[in-house]
C-alpha positions as CSV (number, residue, x, y, z in Angstrom):
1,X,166.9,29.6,134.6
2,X,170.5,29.9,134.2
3,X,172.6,29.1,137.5
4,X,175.8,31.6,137.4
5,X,176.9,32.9,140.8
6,X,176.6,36.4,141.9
7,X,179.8,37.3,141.4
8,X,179.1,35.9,137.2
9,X,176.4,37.8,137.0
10,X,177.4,41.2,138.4
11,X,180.4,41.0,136.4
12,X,178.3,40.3,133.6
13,X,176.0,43.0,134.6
14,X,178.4,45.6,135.2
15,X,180.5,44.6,131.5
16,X,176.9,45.0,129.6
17,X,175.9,48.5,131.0
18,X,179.2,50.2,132.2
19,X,178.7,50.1,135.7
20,X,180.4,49.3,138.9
21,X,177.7,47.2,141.1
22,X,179.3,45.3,144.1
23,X,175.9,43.9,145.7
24,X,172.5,42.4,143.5
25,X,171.0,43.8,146.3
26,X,171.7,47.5,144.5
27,X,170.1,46.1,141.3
28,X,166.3,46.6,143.7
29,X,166.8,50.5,142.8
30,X,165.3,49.0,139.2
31,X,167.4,51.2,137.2
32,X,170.0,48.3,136.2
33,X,166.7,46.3,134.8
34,X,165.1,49.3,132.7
35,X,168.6,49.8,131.4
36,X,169.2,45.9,130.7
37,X,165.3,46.4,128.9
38,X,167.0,48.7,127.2
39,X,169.8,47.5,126.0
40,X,167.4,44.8,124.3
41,X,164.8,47.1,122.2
42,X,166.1,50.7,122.6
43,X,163.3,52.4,123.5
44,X,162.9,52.3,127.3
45,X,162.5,56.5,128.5
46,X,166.0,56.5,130.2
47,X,165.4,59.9,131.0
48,X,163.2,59.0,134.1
49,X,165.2,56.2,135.2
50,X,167.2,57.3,138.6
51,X,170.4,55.7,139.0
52,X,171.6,58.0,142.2
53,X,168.1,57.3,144.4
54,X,168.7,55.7,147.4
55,X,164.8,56.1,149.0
56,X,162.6,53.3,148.4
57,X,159.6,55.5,146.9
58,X,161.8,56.6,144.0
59,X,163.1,52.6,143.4
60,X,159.4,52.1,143.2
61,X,159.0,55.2,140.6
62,X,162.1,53.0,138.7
63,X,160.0,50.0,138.5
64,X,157.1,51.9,137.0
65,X,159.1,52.8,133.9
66,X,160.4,49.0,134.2
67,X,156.5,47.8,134.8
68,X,155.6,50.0,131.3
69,X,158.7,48.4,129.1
70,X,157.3,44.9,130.2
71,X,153.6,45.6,129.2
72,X,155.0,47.7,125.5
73,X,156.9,44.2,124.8
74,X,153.8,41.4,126.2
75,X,156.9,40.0,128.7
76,X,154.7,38.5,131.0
77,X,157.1,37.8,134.2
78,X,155.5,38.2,137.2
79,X,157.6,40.6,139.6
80,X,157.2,41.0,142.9
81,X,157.8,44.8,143.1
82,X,157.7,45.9,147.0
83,X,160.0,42.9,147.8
84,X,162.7,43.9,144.8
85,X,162.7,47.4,146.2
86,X,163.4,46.4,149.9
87,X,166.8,45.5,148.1
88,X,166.1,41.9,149.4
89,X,169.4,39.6,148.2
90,X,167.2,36.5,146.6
91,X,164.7,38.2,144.7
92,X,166.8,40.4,142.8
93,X,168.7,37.6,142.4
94,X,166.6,35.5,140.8
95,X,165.1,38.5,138.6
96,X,168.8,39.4,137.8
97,X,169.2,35.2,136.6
98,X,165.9,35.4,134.6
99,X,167.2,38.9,133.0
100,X,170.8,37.1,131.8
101,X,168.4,34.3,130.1
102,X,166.2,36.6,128.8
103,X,168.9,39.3,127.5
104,X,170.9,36.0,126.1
105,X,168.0,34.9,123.8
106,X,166.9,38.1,122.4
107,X,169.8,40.9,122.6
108,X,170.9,41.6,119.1
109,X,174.7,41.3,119.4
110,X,176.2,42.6,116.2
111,X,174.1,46.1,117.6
112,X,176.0,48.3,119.7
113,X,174.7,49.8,122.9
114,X,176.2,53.0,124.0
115,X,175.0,52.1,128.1
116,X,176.4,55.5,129.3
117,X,174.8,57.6,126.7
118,X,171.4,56.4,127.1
119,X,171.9,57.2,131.0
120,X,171.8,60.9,129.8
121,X,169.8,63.3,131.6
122,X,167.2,65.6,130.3
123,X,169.5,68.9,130.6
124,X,172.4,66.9,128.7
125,X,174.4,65.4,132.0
126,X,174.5,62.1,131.9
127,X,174.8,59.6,135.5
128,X,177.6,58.3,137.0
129,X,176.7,55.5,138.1
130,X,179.1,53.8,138.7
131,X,181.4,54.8,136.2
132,X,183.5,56.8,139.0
133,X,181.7,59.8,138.9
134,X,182.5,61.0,135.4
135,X,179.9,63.2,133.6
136,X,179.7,63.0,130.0
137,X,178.5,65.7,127.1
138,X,174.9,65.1,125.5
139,X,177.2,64.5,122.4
140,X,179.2,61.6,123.3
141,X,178.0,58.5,122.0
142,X,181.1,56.0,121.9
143,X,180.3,53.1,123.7
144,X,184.0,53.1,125.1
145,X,182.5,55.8,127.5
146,X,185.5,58.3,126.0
147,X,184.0,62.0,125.8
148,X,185.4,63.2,122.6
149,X,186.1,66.8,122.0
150,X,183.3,68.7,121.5
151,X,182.6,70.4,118.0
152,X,181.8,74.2,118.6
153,X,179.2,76.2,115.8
154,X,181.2,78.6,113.5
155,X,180.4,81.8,114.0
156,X,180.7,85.4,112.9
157,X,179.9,88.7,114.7
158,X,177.2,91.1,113.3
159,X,177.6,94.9,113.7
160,X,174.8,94.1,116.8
161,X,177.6,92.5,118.3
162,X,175.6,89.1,118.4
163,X,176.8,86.2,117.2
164,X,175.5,84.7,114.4
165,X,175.9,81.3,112.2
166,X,178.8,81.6,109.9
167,X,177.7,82.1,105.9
168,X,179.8,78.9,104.7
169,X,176.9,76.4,103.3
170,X,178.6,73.7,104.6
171,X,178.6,74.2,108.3
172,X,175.2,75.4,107.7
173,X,174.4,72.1,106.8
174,X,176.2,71.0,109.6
175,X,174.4,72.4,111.5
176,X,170.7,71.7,111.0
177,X,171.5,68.7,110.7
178,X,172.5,68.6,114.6
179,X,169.1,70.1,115.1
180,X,167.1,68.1,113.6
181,X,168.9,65.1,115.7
182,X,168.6,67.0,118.8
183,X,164.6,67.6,118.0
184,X,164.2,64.0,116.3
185,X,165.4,62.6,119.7
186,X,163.2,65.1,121.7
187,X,160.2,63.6,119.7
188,X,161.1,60.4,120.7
189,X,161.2,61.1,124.4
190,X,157.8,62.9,124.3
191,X,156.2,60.0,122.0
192,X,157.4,57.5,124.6
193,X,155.8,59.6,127.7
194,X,152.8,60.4,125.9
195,X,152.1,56.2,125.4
196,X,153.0,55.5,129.1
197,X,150.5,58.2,130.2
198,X,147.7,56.6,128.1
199,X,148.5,53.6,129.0
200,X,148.2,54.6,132.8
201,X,144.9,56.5,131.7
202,X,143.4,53.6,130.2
203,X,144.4,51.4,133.2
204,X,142.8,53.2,135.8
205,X,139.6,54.3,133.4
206,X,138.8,50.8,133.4
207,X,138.6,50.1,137.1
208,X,136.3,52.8,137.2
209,X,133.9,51.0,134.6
210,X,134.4,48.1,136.8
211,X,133.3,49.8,139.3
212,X,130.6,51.8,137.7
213,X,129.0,48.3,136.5
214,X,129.1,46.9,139.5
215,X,127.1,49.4,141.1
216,X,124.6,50.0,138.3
217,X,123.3,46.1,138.7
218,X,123.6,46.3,142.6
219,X,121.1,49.8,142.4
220,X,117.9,48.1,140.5
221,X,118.5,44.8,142.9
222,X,118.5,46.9,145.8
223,X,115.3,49.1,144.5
224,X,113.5,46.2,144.3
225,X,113.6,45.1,148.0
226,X,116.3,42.3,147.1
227,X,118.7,41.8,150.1
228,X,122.4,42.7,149.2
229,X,125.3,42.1,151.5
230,X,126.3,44.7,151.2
231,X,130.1,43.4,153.0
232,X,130.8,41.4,149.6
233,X,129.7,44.6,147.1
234,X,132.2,46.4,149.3
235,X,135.1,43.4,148.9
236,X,134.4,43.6,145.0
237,X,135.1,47.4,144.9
238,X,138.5,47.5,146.9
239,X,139.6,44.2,144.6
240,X,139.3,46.3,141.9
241,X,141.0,49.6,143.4
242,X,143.8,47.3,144.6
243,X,144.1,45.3,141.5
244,X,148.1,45.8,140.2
245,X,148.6,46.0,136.4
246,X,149.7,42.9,134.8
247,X,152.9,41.5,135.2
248,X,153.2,43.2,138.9
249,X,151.9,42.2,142.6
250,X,151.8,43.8,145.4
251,X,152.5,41.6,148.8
252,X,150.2,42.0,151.8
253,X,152.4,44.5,153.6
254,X,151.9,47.2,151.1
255,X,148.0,46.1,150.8
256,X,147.3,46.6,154.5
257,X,149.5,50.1,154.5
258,X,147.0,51.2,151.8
259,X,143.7,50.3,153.8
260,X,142.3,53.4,156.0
């Protein structure tokens, strides 16, 4: 594990994705780590990372996204996810160390990452964060963070009065061609959600096989007179229910807050 100092690594941070951290403590909101996933294979949903959120519930919501990037790429760091979103100084530290190694050895450097652009929101605002409030168009894609001018559709007025696509061929091309970009990247977005949720499907269809097998060999045992304590077939069942996915724990504080 590399040993810069937080003031290295924030500045390192803040150069890589455009932002204006002054704490690692902010980095337990989990946005800076999807983006920094991000910024390594491109296809983290950005769209349901919050970089505003200051509740704890919605760092957590942060982490999921985080939690599904780590299982799509077999990364098998464990995280401790209820102490990174207490914003606790030395965890995120050490996850923010382990991140610099990590984005060191396998960031592609000759590709260009536009960090504000991928912090676009779904109706075509992107976040601040940290970048002194500025907003940028859906179209602006420089990685300086400049919003260049925006290019307007040609038009012509129909005897309706409605405005209508100009004739020239061209700017027709023009056009669809922006259209199909805009729909191409919407497909993406929806392919991406579509794999988390059957991902999240799968996960929680299996505990209920766990569970169904347990039972089914407990019934015949306990039709048969067998004695079954009945303490331990209860232990087995909230182990699975409790059971995190891979790559994530949850500490004892958020166990017991869980328990009736």
């Amino acid at each position: 594990m590399v040993g810069e100092s937080r003031s290295e690594l924030l500045q390192w941070l803040n150069a890589t994705l455009d932002l204006d951290y002054t704490k690692v403590e902010q980095c337990g909101s989990g946005a800076a780590y999807c983006q920094l996933l991000d910024s390594i294979y491109g296809d983290i949903p950005m769209s349901r990372v919050n970089f505003t959120t200051k509740l704890e519930y919605e760092y957590l919501n942060n982490m999921k996204v985080l939690q599904s990037g780590f299982s799509k790429h077999k990364i098998t760091k464990n995280i401790d996810v209820n102490r990174l979103a207490k914003c606790r100084l030395q965890d995120n530290l050490e996850l923010l160390q382990w991140f610099k190694k990590y984005w060191m050895e396998n960031k592609d450097l000759n590709q260009p990452y536009d960090a504000i652009g991928r912090r676009m929101k779904k109706k075509g605002r992107s976040v601040s964060a940290g970048t002194g409030g500025t907003s940028y168009d859906a179209g602006s894609t420089a990685s300086s963070g400049v919003k260049p001018t925006p290019v307007k559709k040609p038009i012509s007025v129909s005897v309706g009065g409605k405005p209508r696509l100009s004739n020239d061929p061209c700017k027709k091309c023009s056009d669809y061609e922006a259209q199909i970009s805009d729909l191409t990247s919407s497909l993406q977005a929806v392919t991406q959600s579509n794999d988390e949720v059957s991902a999240e499907r799968q996960f929680y269809f299996t505990k209920l096989r766990e569970i169904e097998l347990l039972v089914t060999n407990a019934l015949p045992r306990l039709e048969s007179g067998e004695t079954i304590d009945v303490t331990e077939v209860l232990k087995e069942i909230q182990s699975i229910l409790y059971q995190p996915e891979e790559g994530f724990s949850v500490d004892e504080e958020m166990e017991q807050s869980d328990e009736f």
